[in-house]
C-alpha positions as CSV (number, residue, x, y, z in Angstrom):
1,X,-14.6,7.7,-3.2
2,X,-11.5,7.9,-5.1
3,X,-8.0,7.2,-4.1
4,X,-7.1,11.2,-4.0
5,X,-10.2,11.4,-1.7
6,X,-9.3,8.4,0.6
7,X,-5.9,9.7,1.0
8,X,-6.5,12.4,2.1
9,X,-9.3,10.6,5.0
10,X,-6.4,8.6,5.6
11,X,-4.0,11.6,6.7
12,X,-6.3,12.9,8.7
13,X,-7.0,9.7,10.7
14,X,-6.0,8.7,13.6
15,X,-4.0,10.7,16.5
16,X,-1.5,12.4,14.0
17,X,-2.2,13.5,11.0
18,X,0.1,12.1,7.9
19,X,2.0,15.3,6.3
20,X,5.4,15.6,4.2
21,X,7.3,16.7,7.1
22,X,6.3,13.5,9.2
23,X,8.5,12.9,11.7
24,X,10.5,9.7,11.8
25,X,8.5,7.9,14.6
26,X,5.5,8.4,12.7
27,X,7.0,7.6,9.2
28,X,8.4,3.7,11.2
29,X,5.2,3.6,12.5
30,X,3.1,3.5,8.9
31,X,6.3,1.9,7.6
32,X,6.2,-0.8,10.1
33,X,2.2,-0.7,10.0
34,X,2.5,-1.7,6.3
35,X,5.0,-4.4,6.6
36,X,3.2,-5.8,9.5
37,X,-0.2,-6.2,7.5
38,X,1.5,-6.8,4.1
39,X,2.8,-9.8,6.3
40,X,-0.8,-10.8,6.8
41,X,-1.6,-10.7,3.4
42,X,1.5,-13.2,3.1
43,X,0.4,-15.5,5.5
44,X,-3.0,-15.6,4.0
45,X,-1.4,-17.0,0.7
46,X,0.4,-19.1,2.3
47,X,-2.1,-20.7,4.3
48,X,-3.3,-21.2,1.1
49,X,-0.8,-23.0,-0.8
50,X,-0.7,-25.5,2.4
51,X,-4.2,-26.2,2.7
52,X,-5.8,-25.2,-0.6
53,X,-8.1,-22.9,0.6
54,X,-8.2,-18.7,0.9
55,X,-10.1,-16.4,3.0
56,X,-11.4,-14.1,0.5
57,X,-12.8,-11.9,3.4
58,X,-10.3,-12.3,5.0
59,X,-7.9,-11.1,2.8
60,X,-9.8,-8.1,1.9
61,X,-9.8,-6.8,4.9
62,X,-6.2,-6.9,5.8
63,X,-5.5,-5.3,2.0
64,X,-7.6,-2.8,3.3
65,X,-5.5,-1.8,6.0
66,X,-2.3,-2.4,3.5
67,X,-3.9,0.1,2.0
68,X,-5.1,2.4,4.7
69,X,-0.9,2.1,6.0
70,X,-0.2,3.3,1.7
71,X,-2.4,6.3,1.7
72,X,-0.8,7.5,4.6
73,X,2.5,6.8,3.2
74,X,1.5,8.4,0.1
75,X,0.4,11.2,2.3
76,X,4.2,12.0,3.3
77,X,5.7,12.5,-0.6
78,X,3.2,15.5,-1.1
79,X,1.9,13.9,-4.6
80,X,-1.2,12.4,-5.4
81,X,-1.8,8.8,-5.1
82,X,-3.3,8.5,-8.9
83,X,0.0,10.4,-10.0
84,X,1.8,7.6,-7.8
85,X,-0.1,5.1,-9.8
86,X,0.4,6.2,-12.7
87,X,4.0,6.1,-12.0
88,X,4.1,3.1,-10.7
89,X,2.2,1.9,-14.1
90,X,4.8,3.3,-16.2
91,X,7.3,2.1,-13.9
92,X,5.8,-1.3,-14.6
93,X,5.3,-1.1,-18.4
94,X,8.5,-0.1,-18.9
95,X,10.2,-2.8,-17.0
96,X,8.2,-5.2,-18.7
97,X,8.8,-4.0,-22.2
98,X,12.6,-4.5,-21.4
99,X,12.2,-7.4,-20.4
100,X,10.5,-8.3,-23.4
101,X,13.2,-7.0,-25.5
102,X,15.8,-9.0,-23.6
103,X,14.0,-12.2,-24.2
């Protein structure tokens, strides 16, 4: 599967399906969705700066639902996730090539 196909599982999943004109219940609820799992990625990492360890299953599976809560984000803008991505590289590149410059 690729990440055009599992977005567009992921709108069709669960009791509403993820469209551009989302309402704004359901966009909090994915926005809040990702935070809230994003958070247990975070905790995760810190766990293991504390203890020195890392739950490598453990963090896959809640980056899996970090993404699952994505794809139905990405759902709402109407573009394709691997044109989000490859924004997001560019964004990236870019930023870094300034910086790079700067330095």
């Amino acid at each position: 599967m690729n990440i055009d196909d599992y977005v567009e599982w992921a709108r069709n999943v669960g009791p509403t399906r993820t469209a551009p004109d989302a309402a704004a219940d359901h966009l909090a609820l994915l926005g809040l969705g990702l935070m809230g799992d994003a958070g247990e990625v975070a905790d995760l990492l810190r766990k293991r700066l504390r203890d020195g360890t890392l739950d490598r299953d453990h963090l896959a599976y809640e980056l899996g639902d970090v993404l699952y809560h994505w794809a139905r984000l990405c759902a709402v803008t109407g573009i394709q996730a691997s044109e989000l991505l490859d924004r997001s590289r560019r964004n990236v590149e870019a930023r870094l090539a300034k910086r790079l410059q700067s330095s």
